[in-house]
C-alpha positions in Angstrom: 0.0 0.0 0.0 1.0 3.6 -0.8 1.3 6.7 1.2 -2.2 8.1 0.0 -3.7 4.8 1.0 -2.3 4.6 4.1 -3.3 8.7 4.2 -6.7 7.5 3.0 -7.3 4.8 6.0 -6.2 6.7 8.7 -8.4 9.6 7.6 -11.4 7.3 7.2 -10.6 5.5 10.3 -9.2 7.6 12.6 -9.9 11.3 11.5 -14.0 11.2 10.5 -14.7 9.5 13.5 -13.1 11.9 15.6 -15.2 14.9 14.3 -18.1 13.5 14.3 -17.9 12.3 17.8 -16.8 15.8 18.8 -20.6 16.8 16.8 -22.1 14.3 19.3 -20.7 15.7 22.7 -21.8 19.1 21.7 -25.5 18.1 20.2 -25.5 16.0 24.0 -24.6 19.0 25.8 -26.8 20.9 23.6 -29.9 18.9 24.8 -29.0 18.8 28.3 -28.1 22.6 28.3 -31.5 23.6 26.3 -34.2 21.2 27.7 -33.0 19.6 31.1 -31.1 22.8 32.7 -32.2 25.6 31.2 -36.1 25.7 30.8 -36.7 28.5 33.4 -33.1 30.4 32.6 -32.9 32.0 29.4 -29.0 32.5 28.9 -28.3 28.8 29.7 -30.9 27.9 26.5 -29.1 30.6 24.5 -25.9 28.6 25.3 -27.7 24.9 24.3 -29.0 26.6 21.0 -25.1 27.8 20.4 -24.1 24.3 21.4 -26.9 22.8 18.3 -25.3 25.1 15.9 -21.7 23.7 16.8 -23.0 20.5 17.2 -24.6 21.1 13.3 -21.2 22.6 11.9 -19.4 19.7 13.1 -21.7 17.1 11.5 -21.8 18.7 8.3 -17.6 19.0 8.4 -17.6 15.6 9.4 -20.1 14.7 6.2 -18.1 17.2 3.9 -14.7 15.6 5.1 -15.7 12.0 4.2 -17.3 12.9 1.0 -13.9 14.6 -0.3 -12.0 11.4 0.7 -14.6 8.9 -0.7 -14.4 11.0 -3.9 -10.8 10.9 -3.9 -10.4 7.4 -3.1 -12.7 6.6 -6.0 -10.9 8.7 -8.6 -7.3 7.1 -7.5 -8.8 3.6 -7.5 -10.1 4.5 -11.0 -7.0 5.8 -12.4 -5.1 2.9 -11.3 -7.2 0.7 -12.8 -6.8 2.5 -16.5 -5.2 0.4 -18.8 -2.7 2.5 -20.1 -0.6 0.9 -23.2 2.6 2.8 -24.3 4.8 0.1 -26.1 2.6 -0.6 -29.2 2.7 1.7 -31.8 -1.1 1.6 -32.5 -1.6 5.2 -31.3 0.7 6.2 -34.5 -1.1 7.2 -37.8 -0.4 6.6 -41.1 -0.3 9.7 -42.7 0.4 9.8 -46.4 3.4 11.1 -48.2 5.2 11.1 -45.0 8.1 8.7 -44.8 7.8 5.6 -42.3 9.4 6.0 -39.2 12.9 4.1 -39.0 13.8 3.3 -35.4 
């Protein structure tokens, strides 16, 4: 395996993970900030509804982040797997009154 797909698994593995489990503690805290502590005080549900929008931006970086990798991954598996065939001389045309190529 290369260094991109060794780059690829630990971002996949490791990386994505990671930030979307950071978009889970702050959608948990969220919840328990907006409806268990703060029903009667209104700065602690502002601070909930801040922690749903980070909680939010995190998903959606997290989504975003795996997308670019998937797509990457997919467009390197694809160009490896092009069958590219430089020793024939079939790409060459015959063009007339040209002489032939002497190697």
């Amino acid at each position: 395996m290369n260094f991109f797909g060794y780059l690829f698994a630990i971002l996949q593995q490791y990386i994505v993970p990671f930030i979307f489990a950071i978009g889970m503690i702050y959608l948990i805290y969220g919840i328990i900030q907006y409806f268990i502590i703060g029903p009667g005080e209104e700065p602690t549900r502002e601070d909930g509804r801040i922690n749903f929008i980070k909680a939010f931006v995190w998903f959606v970086a997290g989504a975003a982040l795996y997308t670019v990798i998937a797509l990457m991954v997919g467009f390197f598996a694809w160009t490896a797997s092009v069958n590219v065939d430089t020793d024939t001389d079939e790409r060459l045309q015959n063009v007339p009154n040209v002489p032939a190529r002497n190697d």
